[in-house]
Structure formats: structure tokens, C-alpha cells
FIDREN-881365 format. One record per residue: x, y, z of N, C-alpha, C, CB in turn; residue in one letter. Coordinates in steps of 0.1 Angstrom, whole numbers, padded with zeros to 4 digits, always signed. Glycine has a CB too. Layout:
N
XYZXYZXYZXYZA ...
This chain:
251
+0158+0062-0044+0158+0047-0045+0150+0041-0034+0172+0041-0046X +0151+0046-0021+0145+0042-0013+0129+0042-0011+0150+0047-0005X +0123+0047-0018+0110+0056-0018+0102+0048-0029+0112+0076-0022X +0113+0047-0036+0107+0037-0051+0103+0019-0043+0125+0036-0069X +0113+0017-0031+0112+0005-0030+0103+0006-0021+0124-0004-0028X +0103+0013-0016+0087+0017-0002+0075+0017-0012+0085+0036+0010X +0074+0023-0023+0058+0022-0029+0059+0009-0036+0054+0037-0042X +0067+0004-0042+0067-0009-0047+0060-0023-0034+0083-0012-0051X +0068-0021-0023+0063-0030-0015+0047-0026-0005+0076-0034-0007X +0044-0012-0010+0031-0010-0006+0018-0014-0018+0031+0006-0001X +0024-0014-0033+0020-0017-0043+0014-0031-0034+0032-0017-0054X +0025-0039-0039+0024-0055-0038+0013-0059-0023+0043-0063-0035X +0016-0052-0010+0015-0058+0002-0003-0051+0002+0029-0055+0015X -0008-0046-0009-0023-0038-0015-0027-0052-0020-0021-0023-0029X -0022-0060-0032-0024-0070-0034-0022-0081-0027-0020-0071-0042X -0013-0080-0020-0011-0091-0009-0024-0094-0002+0000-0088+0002X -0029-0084+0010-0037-0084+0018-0051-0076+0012-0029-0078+0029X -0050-0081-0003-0064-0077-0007-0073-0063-0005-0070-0085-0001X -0064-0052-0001-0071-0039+0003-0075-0030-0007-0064-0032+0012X -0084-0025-0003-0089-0011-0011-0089-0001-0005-0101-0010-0018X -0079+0006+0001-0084+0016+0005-0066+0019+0011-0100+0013+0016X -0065+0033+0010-0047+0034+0019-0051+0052+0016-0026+0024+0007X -0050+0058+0030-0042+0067+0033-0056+0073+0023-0025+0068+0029X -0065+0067+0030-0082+0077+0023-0084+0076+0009-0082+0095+0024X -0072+0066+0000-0078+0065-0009-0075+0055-0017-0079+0074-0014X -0085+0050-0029-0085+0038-0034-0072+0035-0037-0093+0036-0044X -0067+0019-0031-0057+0015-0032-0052+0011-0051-0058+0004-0021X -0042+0012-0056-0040+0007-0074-0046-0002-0077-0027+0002-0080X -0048-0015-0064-0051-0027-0070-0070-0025-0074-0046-0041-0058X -0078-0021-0065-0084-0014-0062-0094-0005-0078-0075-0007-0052X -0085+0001-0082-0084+0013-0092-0082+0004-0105-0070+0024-0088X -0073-0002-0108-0064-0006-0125-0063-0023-0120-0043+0004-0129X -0065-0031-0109-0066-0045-0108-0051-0051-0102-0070-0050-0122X -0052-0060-0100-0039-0063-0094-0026-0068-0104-0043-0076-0083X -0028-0069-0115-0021-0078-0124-0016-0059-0129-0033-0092-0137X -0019-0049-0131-0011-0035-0131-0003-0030-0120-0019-0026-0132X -0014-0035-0105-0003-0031-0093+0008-0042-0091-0010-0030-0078X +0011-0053-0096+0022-0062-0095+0035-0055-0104+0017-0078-0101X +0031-0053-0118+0037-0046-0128+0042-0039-0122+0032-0042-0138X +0036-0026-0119+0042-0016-0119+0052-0017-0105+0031-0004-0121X +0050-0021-0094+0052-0022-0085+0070-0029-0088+0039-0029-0079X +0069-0039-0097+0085-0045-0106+0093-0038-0109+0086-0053-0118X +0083-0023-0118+0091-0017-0122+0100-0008-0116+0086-0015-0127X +0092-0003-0103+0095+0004-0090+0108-0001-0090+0086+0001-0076X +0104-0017-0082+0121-0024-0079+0131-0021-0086+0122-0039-0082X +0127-0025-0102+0139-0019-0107+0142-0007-0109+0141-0023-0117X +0140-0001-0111+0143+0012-0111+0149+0020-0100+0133+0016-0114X +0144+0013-0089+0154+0013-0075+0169+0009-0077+0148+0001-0065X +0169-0002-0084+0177-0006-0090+0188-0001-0098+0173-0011-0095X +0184+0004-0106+0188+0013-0118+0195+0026-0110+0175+0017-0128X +0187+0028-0097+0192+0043-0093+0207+0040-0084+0179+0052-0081X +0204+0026-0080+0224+0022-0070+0229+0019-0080+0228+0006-0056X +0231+0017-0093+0236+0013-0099+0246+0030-0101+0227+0004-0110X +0237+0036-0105+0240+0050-0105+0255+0060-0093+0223+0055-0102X +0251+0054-0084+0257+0053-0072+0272+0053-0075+0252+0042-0064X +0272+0047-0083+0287+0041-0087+0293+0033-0072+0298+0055-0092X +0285+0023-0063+0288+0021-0051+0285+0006-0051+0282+0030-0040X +0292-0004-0048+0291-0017-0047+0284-0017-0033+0304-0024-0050X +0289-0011-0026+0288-0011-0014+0272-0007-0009+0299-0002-0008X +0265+0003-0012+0251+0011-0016+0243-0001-0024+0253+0027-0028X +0245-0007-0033+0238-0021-0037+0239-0032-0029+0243-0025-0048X +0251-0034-0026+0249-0046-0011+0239-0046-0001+0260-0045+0000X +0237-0029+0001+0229-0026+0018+0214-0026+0011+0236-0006+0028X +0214-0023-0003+0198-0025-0012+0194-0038-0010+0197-0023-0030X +0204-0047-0014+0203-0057-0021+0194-0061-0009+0216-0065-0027X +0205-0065-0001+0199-0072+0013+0190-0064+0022+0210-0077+0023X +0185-0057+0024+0174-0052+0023+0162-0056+0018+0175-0045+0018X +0159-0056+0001+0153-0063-0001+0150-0074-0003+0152-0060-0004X +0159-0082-0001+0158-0095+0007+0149-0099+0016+0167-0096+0012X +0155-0090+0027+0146-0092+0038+0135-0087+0041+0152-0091+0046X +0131-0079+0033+0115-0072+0029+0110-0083+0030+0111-0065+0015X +0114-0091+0017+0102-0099+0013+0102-0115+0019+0103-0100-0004X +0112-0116+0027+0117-0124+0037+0102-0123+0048+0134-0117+0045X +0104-0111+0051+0093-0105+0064+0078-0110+0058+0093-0083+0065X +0075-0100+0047+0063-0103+0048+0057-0122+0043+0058-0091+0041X +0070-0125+0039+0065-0144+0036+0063-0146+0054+0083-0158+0027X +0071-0143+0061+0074-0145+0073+0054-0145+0081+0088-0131+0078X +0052-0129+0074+0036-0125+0079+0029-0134+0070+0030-0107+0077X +0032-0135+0060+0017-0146+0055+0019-0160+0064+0017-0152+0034X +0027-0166+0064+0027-0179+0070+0024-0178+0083+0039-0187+0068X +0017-0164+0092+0016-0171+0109+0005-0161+0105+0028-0169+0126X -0003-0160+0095-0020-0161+0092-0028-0167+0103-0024-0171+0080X -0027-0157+0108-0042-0166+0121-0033-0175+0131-0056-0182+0110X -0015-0171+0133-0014-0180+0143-0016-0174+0156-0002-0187+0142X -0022-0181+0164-0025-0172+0178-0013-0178+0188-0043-0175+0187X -0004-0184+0183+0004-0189+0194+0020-0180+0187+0004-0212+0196X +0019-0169+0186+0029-0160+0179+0037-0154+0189+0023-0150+0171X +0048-0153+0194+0049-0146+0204+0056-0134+0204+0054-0154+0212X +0059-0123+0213+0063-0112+0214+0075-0110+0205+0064-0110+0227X +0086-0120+0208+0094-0119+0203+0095-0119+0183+0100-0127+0211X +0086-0134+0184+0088-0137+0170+0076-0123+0162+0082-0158+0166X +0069-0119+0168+0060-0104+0158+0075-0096+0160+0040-0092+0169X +0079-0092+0164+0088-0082+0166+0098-0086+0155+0094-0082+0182X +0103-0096+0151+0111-0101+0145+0105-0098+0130+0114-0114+0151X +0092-0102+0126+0086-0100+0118+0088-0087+0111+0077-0103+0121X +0082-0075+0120+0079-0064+0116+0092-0058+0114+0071-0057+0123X +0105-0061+0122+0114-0055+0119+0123-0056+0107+0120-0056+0128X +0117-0072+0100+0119-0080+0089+0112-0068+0079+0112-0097+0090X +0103-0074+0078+0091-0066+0063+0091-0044+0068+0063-0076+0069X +0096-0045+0076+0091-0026+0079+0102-0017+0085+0078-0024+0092X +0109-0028+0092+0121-0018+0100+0133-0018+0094+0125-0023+0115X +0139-0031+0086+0149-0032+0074+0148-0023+0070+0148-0041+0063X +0137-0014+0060+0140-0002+0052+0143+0010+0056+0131+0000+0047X +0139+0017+0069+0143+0024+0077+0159+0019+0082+0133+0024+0087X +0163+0015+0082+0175+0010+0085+0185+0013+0069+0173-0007+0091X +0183+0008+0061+0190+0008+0048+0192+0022+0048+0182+0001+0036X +0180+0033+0045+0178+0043+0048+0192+0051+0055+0166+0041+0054X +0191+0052+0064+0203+0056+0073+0215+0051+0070+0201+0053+0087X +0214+0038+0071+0228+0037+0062+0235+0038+0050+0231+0030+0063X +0224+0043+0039+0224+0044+0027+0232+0060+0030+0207+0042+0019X +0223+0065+0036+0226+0082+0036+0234+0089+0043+0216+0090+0039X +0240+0075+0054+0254+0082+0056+0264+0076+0052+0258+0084+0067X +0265+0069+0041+0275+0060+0030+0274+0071+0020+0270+0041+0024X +0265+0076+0015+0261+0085+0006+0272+0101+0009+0244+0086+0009X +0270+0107+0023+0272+0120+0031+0288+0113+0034+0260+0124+0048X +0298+0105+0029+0311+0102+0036+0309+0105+0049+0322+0109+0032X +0296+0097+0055+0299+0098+0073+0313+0086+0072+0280+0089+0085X +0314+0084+0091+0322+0075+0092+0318+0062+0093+0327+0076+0099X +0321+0051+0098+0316+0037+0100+0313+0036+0109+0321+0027+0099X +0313+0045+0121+0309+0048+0133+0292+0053+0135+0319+0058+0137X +0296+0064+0126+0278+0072+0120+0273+0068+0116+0273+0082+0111X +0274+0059+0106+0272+0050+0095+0260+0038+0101+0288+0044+0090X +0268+0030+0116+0263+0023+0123+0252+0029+0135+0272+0017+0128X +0256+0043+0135+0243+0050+0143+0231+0056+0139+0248+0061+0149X +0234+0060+0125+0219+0060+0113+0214+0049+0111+0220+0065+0099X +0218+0038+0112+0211+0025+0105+0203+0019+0122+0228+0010+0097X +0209+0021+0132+0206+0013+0147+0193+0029+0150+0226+0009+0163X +0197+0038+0145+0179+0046+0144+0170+0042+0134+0179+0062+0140X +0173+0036+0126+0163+0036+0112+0156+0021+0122+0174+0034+0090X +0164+0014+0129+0161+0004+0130+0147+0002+0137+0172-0001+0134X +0154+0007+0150+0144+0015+0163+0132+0026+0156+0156+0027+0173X +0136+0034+0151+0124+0037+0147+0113+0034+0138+0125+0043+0146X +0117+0026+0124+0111+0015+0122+0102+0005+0129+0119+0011+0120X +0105-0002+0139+0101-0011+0148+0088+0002+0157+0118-0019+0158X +0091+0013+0161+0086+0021+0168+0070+0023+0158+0097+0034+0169X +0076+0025+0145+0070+0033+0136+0054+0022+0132+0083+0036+0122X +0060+0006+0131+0050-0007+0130+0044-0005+0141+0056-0022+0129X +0052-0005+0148+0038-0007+0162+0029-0001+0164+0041-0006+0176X +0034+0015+0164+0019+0021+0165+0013+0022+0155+0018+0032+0170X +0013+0018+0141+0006+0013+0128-0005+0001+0131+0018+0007+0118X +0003-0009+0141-0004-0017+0147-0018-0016+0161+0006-0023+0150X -0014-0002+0168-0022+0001+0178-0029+0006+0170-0019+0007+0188X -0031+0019+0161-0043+0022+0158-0050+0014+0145-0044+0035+0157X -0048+0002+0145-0056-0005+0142-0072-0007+0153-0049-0015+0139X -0069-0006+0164-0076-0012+0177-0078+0003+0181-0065-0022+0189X -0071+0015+0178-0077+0029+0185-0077+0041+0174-0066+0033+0200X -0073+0039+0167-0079+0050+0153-0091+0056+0148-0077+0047+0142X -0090+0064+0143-0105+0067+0135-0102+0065+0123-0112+0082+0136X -0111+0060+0116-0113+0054+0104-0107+0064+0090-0129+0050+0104X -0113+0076+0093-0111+0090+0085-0097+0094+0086-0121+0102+0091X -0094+0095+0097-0082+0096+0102-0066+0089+0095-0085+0091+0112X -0070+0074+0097-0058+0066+0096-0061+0063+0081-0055+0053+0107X -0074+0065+0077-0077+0068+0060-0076+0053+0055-0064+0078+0050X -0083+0040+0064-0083+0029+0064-0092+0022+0073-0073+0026+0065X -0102+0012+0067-0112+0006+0078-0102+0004+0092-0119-0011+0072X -0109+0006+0105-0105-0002+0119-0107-0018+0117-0116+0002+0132X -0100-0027+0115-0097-0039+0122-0094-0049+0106-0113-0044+0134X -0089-0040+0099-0081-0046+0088-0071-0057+0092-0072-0035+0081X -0061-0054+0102-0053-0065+0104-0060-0080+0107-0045-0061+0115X -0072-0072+0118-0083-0088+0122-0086-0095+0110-0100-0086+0130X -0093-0088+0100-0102-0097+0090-0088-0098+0078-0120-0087+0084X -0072-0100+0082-0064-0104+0073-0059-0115+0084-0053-0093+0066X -0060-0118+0092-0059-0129+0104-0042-0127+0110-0061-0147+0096X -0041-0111+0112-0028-0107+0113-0027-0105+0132-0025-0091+0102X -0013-0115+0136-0013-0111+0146-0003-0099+0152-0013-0121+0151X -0010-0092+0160+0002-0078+0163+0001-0074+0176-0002-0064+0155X +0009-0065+0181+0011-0070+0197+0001-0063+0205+0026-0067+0203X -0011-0056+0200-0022-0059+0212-0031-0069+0217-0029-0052+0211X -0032-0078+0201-0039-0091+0204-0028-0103+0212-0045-0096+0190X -0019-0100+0205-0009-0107+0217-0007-0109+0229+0000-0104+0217X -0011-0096+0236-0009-0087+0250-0023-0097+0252-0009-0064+0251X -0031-0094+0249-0049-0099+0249-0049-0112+0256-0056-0102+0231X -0043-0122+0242-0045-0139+0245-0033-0138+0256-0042-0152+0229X -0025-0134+0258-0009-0141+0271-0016-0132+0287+0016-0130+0265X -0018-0125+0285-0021-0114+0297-0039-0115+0301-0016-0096+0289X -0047-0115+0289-0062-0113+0297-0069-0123+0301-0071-0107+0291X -0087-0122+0303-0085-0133+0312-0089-0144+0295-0099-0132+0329X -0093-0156+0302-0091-0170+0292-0107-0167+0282-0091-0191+0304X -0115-0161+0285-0121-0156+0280-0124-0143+0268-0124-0157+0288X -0113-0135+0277-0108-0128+0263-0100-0131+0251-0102-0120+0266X -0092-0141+0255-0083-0145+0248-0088-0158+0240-0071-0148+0257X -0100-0162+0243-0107-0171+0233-0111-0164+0224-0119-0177+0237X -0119-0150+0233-0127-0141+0215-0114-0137+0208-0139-0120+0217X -0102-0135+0211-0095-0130+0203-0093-0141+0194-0084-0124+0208X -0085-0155+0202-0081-0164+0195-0092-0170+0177-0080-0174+0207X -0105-0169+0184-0114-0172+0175-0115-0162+0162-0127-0172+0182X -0113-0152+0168-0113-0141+0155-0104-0141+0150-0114-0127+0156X -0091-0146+0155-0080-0146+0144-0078-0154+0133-0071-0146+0148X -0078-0169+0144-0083-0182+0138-0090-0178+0124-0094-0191+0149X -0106-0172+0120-0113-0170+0113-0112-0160+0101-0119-0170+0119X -0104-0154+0108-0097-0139+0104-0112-0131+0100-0084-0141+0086X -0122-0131+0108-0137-0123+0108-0136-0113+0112-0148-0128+0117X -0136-0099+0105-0139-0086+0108-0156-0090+0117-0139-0076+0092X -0164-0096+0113-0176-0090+0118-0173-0097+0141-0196-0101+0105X -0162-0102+0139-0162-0100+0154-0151-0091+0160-0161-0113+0161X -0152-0082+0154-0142-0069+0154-0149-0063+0168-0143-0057+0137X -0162-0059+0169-0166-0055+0183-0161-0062+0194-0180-0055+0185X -0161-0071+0192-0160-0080+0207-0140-0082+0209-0170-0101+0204X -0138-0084+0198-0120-0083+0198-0117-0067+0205-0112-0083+0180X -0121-0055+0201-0122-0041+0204-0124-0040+0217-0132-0035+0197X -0131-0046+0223-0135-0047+0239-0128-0054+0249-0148-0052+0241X -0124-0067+0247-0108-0073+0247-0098-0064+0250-0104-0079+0234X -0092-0059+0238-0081-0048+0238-0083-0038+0244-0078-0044+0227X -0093-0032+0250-0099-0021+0254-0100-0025+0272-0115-0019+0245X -0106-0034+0273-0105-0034+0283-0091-0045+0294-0119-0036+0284X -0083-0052+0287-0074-0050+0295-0067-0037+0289-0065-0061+0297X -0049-0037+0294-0041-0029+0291-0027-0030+0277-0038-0028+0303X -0037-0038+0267-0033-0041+0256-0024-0030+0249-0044-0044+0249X -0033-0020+0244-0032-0005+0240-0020+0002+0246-0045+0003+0246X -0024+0000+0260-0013+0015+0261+0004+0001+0263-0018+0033+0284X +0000-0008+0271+0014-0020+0266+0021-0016+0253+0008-0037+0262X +0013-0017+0244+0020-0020+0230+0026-0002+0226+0004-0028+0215X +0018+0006+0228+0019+0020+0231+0039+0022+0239+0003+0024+0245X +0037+0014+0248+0049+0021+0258+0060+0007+0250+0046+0020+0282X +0058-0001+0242+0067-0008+0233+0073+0002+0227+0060-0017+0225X +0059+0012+0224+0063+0016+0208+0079+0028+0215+0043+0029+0196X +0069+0038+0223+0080+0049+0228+0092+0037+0231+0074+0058+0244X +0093+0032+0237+0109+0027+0243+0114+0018+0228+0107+0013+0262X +0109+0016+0219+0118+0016+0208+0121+0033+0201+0109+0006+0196X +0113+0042+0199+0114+0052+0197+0123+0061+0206+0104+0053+0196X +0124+0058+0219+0138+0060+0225+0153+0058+0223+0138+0057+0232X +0150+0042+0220+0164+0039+0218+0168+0043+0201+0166+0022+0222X +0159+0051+0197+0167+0051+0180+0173+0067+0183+0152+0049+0160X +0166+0074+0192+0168+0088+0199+0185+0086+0204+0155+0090+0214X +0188+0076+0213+0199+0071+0221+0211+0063+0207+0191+0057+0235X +0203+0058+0198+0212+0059+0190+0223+0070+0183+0205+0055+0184X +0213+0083+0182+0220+0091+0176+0230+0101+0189+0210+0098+0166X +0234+0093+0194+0241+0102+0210+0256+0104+0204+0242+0090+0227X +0265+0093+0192+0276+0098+0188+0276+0109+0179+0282+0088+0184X +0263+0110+0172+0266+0121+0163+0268+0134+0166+0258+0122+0154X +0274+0140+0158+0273+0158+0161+0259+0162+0166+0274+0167+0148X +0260+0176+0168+0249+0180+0177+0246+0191+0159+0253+0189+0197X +0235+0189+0156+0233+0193+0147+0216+0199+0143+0238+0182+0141X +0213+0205+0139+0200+0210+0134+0195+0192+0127+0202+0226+0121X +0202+0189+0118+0197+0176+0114+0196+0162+0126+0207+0172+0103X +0202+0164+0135+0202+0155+0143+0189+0159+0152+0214+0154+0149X +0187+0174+0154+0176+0175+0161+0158+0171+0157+0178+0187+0164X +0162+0171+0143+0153+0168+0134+0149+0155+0135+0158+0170+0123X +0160+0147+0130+0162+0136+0139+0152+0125+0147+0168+0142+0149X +0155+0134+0162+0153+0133+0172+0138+0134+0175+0162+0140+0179X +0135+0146+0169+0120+0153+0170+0114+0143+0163+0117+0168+0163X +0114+0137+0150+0109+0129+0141+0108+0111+0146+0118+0132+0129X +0116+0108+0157+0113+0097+0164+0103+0098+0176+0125+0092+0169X +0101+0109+0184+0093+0117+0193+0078+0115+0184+0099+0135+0196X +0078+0122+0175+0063+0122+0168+0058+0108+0162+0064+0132+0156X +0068+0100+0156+0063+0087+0155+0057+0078+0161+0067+0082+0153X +0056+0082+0175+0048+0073+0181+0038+0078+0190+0055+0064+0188X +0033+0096+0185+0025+0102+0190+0011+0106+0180+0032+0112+0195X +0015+0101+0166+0006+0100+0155-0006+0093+0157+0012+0095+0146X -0018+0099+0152-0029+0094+0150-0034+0095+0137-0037+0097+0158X -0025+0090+0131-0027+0084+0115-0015+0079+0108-0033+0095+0106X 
């Protein structure tokens, strides 16, 4: 169920943000048009649907329900600060944890409501899904600004020419000098890929990058520090290892 509601809202957020291209290859909307990727993308939902229902768990549909809620909470949240350059650390954070980190979270608590963990575990899988989630956006968000194209299987500076603000351009306009923080402001304002060089050099040359970088690890720690009540377990080390690598990925 969870997996169905992750390709559904990658469906839609393909249409949303107009892309062709994901993970090296042509996005649905892209391929069959957007009026198929909406469809099918519903059908996802439900069928997500269909699978808590299965559950036999009122409780497992509550933690869906609201979930998806707040998915689509998040990303209304991202269309409406389109190009706003006066966004701040806190409120992006809030965002992404809205539209990206919610699901990671449900996740964990889905699957230890699922495993008769306790309410104790229960709250320690969901406060990792959370953390690493939030870990997981950010550096989604740095290599926008430091990826290879082949690589992350997606043009460089997609977020710019969708007028998306994320926390290296953030770091950029609060932290660099008033000059940098104009080219950024302007490019976002415009939402212009073709001033993607000059935004790149901005980020590049203060300490945007590795900032948003040591965001990412110290969320990626605390979902690590989350799992400190659970057993000591091969799955927990798994875990553990799997929050470590999320924010060492270059793709």
C-alpha cells in the first residue's frame, strides 16, 4: 500500500511540475500524456486503499488516511511559494516534511502496527521514517546544485526552472553576499533554467552545498537516535545503515 501511494504521488507531482524525464527515463506523462498519468495515478490511490481496507485495521487506515492528507497538503503547500524567495528555513523544512517525510513516517508506523510492535516501537519507527524522510528531501534537493545529470537520471536545475525554493538557495539569498542573492532571487522570481550557470556559481561558491549537506546528516542522525529503544537486531542494523547511506547518495 505504501509503494502504490509513492508511485501515485510521483505520477501526479510528473504532471504537476511538468517533467519528462525521472530516474533516466521518460516520465508517464511524458510517454501516454497527462490525462493517463492523473488516471492511473487515482487508481494507485485507491487501490492503496483497497489494500488497508484488507488490513482489517481501522487503526492502519487512520495512519493512511492522514497521511495522505498531508501529502497533498505539502505539495499545495510547494505550489503556492512558487518563486517565493522570502521562504524560510523553517517553513521549506515544514514543507518537505509535509509532501515527502509524512510517507516515510506512515511507513514505520504502518509496519510496526502491522509486526504487533509496542506503542513505544511503534513511536520509534514513525520519528525514523520521519528523520529520514526530511534527510532523504534534502539531499534530493542538493544534488540538484551538485549531481550529474546521468546519474540522478534528471536535468541539473529542475527545481530552478519549476521556481522551487530549497535550502541551498535559501542558505544563498540569507547567508551570501547581496549580489548573490539577487542572481538567485531573480532566477527564482522567473523560475529561468537558462540562469542556472550563474545560480550554480552562487551555490558553489559560498557554503550552500555542504550547509544543506550537514542538514541532511544531522536529520539522518536523529532517525539513527531514534531507533535507540529498539532491540538490537540485524533489522535494526539495517536500519541504521540505510539512514547512513541516504545522505551519502549521488543519485
Amino acid at each position: 500500500m505504501i509503494e502504490c501511494i509513492h508511485t501515485a504521488t510521483l505520477l501526479h507531482d510528473d504532471v504537476v511540475d511538468e517533467s519528462d524525464k525521472r530516474r533516466g527515463r521518460d516520465t508517464a506523462n511524458a510517454m501516454f500524456g497527462n490525462a493517463a498519468s492523473v488516471l492511473v495515478g487515482d487508481f494507485l490511490y485507491t487501490r492503496a486503499f483497497q489494500m488497508m481496507v484488507h488490513t482489517h485495521s481501522l487503526r492502519v487506515l487512520e495512519i493512511m488516511a492522514e497521511a495522505t492528507n498531508i501529502i497533498a497538503e505539502g505539495e499545495v503547500m510547494q505550489l503556492l511559494n512558487i518563486g517565493n524567495t522570502d521562504l524560510t528555513e523553517t517553513e521549506y523544512l515544514q514543507v518537505i516534511q509535509y509532501k515527502t517525510a509524512k510517507l516515510f513516517e506512515a511507513a514505520g508506523r504502518v509496519g510496526a502496527l502491522l509486526a504487533g510492535a509496542t506503542p513505544e516501537q511503534e513511536a520509534a519507527l514513525a520519528g525514523y521514517g520521519m528523520h529520514l524522510g526530511t534527510a532523504f528531501q534534502i539531499i534530493d534537493d542538493v544534488l540538484d546544485y551538485s549531481g550529474d545529470a546521468a546519474t540522478i537520471g534528471k536535468s541539473l536545475g529542475d527545481d530552478l526552472a519549476e521556481g522551487k525554493t530549497t535550502l541551498p538557495l535559501i542558505y544563498v539569498m540569507q547567508h551570501g553576499s547581496p549580489d548573490q542573492a539577487a542572481v538567485v532571487r531573480g532566477a527564482l522570481q522567473a523560475a529561468d533554467r537558462e540562469r542556472f550557470d550563474a545560480v550554480l556559481s552562487a551555490v558553489q561558491s559560498t557554503s550552500a552545498l555542504d550547509y544543506a549537506h550537514g542538514q541532511a546528516v544531522a536529520a539522518a542522525q536523529r532517525a539513527v537516535a531514534a531507533l535507540a529503544g529498539l532491540p538490537d537486531s540485524e533489522a535494526r542494523q539495517a536500519l541504521t545503515e540505510l539512514a547512513l547511506l541516504s545522505v551519502e547518495r549521488d543519485a
